[in-house]
N, C-alpha and C positions, 0 to 999 in steps of 0.2 A: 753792726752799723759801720764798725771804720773799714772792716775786711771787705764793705759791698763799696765804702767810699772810695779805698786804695783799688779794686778793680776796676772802678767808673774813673779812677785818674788815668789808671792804664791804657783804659779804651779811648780815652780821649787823648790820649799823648801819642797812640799810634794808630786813630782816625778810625777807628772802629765806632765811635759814636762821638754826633754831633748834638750841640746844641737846640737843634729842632727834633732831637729823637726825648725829649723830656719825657711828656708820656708814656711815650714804650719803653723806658725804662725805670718808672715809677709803679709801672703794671709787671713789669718783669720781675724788680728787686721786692715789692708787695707779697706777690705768690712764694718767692722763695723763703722769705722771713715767714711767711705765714705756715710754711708746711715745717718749716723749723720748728717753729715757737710751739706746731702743733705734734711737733714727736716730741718734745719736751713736757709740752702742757701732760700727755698719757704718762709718762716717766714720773713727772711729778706726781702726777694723781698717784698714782699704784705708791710710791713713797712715802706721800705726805698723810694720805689715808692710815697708813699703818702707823705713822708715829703721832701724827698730829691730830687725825680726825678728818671725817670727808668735808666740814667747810670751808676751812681753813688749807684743807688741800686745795680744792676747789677755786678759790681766790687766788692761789698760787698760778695753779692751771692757766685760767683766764687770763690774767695777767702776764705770764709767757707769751702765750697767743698775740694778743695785744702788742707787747712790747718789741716781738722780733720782726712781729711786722712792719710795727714803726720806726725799728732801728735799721732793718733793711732799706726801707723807703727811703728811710731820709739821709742811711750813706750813699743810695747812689743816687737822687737827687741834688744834693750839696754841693758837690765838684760843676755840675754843670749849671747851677746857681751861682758859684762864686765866678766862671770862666764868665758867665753872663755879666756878673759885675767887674769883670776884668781885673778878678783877685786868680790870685796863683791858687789853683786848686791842689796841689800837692802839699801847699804848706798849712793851708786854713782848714782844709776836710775832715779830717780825723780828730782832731780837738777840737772841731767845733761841733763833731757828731757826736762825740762820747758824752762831753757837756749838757746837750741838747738834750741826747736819749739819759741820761742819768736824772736830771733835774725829771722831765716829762716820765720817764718811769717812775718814779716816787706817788706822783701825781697819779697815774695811772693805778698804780698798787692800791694805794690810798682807797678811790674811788669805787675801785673791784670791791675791795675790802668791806666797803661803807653799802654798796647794792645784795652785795650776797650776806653778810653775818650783820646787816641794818644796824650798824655803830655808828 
């Protein structure tokens, strides 16, 4: 999340993307968190299988998937939300993406949690 927000401040600082590019870079930063989260999610599985058990690995999985997408999303979203609100995007992006995705990953985990092992 803060590495997609620090390169969406970049892009905007040297006009590589504007404000009216929001979309195409919500679909952009989307796909990349998502093939992360999903070389991760495999890593974890083959891992957490062997020491934890496959559901609890499995909750892990998902939950990667999930979260890198939405930490991707929403760091290079954030910068061109704050420039929108005529906040300095270099100073508010990164702490307020880690916050964001920390708090909402919990939440997320939880939830995984709560559909897959029904607690």
């Amino acid at each position: 999340g803060a590495q997609a927000a620090t390169a969406c401040v970049r892009a905007l600082a040297v006009g590589e993307v504007r404000g009216s590019d929001l979309l195409k870079v919500i679909w952009r930063e989307c796909r990349v968190g998502l093939v992360l989260g999903t070389l991760l999610a495999v890593l974890g599985l083959v891992v957490g299988t062997v020491f934890v058990g496959a559901k609890v690995a499995l909750v892990v999985g998902i939950t990667l998937v999930l979260i890198c997408g939405w930490a991707a999303t929403i760091g290079g979203t954030m910068p061109l939300l704050a420039r929108r609100l005529r906040i300095d995007p270099a100073v508010v992006s990164a702490p307020m993406v880690t916050t964001l995705v920390d708090a909402t990953g919990l939440i997320l985990y939880f939830l995984t949690a709560k559909a897959v092992l029904g607690v």
